[in-house]
N, C-alpha and C positions, 0 to 999 in steps of 0.2 A: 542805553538801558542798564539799569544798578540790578546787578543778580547779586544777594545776600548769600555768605557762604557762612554756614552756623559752624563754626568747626569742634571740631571734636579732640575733646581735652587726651582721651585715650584712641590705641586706633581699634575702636568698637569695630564691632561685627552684627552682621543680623546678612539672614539669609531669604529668600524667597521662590519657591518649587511648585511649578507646575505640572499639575494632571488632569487626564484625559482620563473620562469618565465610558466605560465602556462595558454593554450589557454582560450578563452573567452567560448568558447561554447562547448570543450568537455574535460577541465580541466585537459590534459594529459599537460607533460609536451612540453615546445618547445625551439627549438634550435635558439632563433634571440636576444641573448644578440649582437651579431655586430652592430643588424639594432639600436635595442633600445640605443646602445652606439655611433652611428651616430645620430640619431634624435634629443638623449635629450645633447648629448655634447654642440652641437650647439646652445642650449638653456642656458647652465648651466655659472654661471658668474668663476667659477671656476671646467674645465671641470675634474678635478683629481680626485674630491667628488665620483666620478661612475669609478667604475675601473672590468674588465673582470677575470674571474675564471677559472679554469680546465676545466669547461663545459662549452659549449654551451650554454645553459638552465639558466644560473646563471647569477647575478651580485652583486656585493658588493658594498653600498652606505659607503661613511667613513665622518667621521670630520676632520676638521683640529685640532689646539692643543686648548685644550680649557682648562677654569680653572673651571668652575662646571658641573652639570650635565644639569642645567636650560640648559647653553651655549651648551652643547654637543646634545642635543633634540632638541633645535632649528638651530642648524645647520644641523642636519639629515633631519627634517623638511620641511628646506627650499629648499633643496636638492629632499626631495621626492614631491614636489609642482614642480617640472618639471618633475620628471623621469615619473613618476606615469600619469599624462595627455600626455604623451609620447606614453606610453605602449599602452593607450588608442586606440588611432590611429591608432596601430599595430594591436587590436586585443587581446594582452595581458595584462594579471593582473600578480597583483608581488604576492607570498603567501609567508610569513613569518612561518617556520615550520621547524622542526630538519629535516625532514623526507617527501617526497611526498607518499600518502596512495597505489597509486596504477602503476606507472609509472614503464616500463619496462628499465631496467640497458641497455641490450644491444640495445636499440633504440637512445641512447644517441650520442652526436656530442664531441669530443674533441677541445677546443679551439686550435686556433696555436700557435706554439712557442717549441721552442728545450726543453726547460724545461719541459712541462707538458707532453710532447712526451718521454721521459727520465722515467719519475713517472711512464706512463701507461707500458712500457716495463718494466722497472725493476718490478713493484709489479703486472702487469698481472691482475687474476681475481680477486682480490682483487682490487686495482686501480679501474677498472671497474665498481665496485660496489659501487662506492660512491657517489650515489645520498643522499649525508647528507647536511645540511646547521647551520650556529652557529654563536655566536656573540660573538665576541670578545673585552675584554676593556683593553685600554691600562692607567696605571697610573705611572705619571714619577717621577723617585727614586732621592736621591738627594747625596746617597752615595754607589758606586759601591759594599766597600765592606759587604753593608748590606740589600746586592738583594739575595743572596741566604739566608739567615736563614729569611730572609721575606717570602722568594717562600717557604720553610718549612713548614712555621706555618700555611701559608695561607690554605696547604692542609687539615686542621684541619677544614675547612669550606667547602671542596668542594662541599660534598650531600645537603649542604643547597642549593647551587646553582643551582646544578644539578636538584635537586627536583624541584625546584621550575619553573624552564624553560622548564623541559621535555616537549617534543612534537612533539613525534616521537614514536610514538604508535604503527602506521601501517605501514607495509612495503609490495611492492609486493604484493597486495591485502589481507596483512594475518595479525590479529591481536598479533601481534609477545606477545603480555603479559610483555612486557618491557616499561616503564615510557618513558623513553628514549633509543631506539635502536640505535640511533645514535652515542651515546658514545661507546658502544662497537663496533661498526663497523669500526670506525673510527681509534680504538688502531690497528686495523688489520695489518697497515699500521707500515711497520719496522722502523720509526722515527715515530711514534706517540704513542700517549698515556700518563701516569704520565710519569712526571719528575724524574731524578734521584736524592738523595740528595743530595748535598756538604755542606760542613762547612764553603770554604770558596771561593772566584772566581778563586784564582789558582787551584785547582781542577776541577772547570767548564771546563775553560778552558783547563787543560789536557784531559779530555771528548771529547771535541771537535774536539779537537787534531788529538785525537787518531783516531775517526769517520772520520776525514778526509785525512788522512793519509790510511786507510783501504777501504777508498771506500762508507762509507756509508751515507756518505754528502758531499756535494762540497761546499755547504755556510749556514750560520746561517737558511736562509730560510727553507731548508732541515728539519731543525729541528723543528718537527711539535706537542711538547708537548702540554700535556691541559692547562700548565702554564708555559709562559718561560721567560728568559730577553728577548728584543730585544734592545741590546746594541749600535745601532748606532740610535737609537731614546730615549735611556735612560730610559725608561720604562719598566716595568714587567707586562708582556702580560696576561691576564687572560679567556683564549680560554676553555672552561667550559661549558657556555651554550649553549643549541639547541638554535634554531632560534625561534623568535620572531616574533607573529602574534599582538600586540598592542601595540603603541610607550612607551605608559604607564606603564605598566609592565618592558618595557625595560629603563626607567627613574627611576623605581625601584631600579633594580638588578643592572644597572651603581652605582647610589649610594650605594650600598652594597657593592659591587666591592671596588669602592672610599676610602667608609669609613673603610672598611677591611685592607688594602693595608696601607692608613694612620696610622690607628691606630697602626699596627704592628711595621711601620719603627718609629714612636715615644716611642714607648716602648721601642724598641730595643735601639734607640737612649739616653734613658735615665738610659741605662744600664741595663733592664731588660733583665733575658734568657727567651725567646718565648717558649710559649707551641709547642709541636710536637707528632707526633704517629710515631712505626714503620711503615715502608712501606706496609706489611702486612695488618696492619688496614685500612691504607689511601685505600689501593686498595681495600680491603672487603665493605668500604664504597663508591666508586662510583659504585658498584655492587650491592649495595643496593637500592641506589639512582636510578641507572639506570631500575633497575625491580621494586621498587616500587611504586619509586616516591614520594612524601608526605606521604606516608603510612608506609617510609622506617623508621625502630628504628636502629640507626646507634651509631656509636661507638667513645665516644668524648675523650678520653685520653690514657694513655701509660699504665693506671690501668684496662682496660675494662670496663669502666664505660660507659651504653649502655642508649639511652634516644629516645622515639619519634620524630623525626627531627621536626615536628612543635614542640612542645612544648620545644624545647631549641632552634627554631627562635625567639622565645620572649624576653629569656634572651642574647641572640644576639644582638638586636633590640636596646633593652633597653640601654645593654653598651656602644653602636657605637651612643647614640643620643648626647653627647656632640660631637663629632667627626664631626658628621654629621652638627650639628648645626655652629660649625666651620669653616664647608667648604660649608656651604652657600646650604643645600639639606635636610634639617631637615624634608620637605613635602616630597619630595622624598622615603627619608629610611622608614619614617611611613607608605608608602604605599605600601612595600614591603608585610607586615601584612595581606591587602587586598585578595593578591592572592590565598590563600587556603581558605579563604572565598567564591571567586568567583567561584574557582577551576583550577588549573593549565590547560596548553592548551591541554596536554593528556588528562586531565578527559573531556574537554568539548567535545575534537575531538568524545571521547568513547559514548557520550551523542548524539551528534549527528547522529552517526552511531547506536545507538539503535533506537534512535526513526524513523530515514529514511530507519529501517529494513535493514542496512547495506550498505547502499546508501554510498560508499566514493567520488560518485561526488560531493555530498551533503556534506562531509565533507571538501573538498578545497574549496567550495561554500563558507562556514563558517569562515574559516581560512581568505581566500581572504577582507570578508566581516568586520571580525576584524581590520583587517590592516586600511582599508576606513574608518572605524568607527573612529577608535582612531585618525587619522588624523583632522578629524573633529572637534572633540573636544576639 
């Protein structure tokens, strides 16, 4: 099978953020992304920016192709300065979160369409179960054949990301003890989860092949890795983080994304062999990431060389500041820093839910209220 990789002259950016749509007054979740994608279309100067999901309950705001992350924030932005007094109107608020704390799986609505009808029959209760939300970045490659040993090295970052976005604590009214539940609920799913590795695109490509040929995808779409190409937009997709409760944080971790993704394919480009872990690690590390979250001591090389994930974010931080300075987000990647300062959206959800003596309405309350905050400012 020939997968066509469109590459991309610059390394583009464009973003894509999902949310969970949830009443005004008793914070469950609700099924009227339709109504909200009728009202705010009709507003929107380009109505593609809002596009419908699996659920009912959901929508996903996206960018067009942007070149930093300035542009990619204020295109989200401008975007959510309709949807958002949209929702209003309805009743409903957007909540940016891996996870809803307390909302019942089987009360949920299927959007229509052969496809997502297809998903829930093949994966059953699994399918079912996935009330999860994530944010995905896409940065565009400029050489097909040096997307896969970028997608590689990249995994060598994942728990930083993961950590840092978790927020998705609670599920089904139960403090799961997971940083992020989301991520492992999500792999449940038989095309999702880490990526395989290849060395080289012919290889990918026979993956795919093969997947397709046997039944277990009919197109690239199917293929619902935490990091993958998407070859007819020329980009390596970086699907990783839970969903985001403040624009800010998620102008962060774009830039991390950005600056990650760059650095590598210029490294790569100037004849450097890229760091990598076996598969083993990579996957003991989003397991980490996933249950501790910030707290995770994860595992950065092919030697078992083991470190506190914040304290080798710093030396992260530090190398990607020329990169970053380069591509115009030097403010950006600095305030990636921030976030275990502030505390990740897990610890704050967990914060709130102590002090409301387990109140989880009071914890979308929260969530909701971040999203409006950051908008704001």
């Amino acid at each position: 099978m020939r997968l066509d990789f469109h590459a991309s002259a610059e390394p583009s950016l464009g973003v894509e953020w999902e949310f969970a749509l949830v009443d005004r007054t008793s914070r469950d979740l609700v099924s009227r992304a339709s109504d909200l994608f009728e009202l705010a279309s009709a507003r929107l100067d380009d109505p593609s920016r809002l596009h419908k999901e699996l659920l009912r309950n959901t929508v996903e705001v996206v960018t067009g192709i942007c070149t930093t992350t300035a542009e990619a924030v204020e295109d989200l932005s401008r975007t959510l300065r309709v949807v958002v007094p949209a929702a209003d109107e309805l009743g409903i608020d957007l909540m940016g979160a891996g996870s809803h704390p307390f909302a019942d799986w089987s009360d949920q609505q299927l959007t229509e369409g052969h496809r997502y009808a297809e998903l829930i029959n093949r994966t059953q209760w699994w399918g079912r179960q996935m009330l999860i939300w994530g944010v995905h970045v896409h940065v565009g490659m400029p050489e097909r054949d040096r997307v896969m040993p970028v997608l590689a090295s990249l995994l060598t970052t994942y728990p930083h990301l993961l950590a840092l976005s978790a927020s998705s604590p609670v599920w089904a009214g139960q403090d799961t003890g997971y940083a992020s539940n989301r991520s492992l609920m999500f792999q449940q799913l038989p095309t999702a989860g880490l990526p395989f590795a290849f060395d080289t695109w012919e290889e990918f490509e026979a993956c795919i092949a093969d997947q397709t040929t046997t039944g277990v995808v009919d197109s690239m779409s199917d293929v619902r890795w935490d990091v993958r190409p998407a070859p007819h937009l020329g980009t390596l997709e970086h699907r990783v983080c839970d969903g985001m409760s403040d624009i800010h944080e998620l102008a962060s971790l774009t830039s991390l994304v950005h600056c990650l993704v760059v650095d590598l394919d210029t490294r790569l480009a100037a004849g450097e062999t890229l760091p990598t872990m076996p598969p083993w690690s990579v996957q003991e590390n989003k397991w980490r990431a996933a249950r501790y979250g910030l707290d995770a001591v994860v595992i950065l090389d092919d030697e078992n060389t083991e470190r506190l994930v914040t304290d080798d974010l710093g030396d992260v931080l530090e190398r990607l500041t020329p990169v970053a300075r380069r591509l115009g987000c030097e403010e950006e990647l600095r305030s990636v820093a921030d976030i275990p300062v502030r505390g990740a959206s897990y610890q704050r959800q967990r914060q709130v839910a102590h002090e409301s003596g387990g109140d989880l309405v009071a914890v979308v309350d929260s969530v909701v209220s971040e999203l409006r905050t950051s908008l704001d400012t």
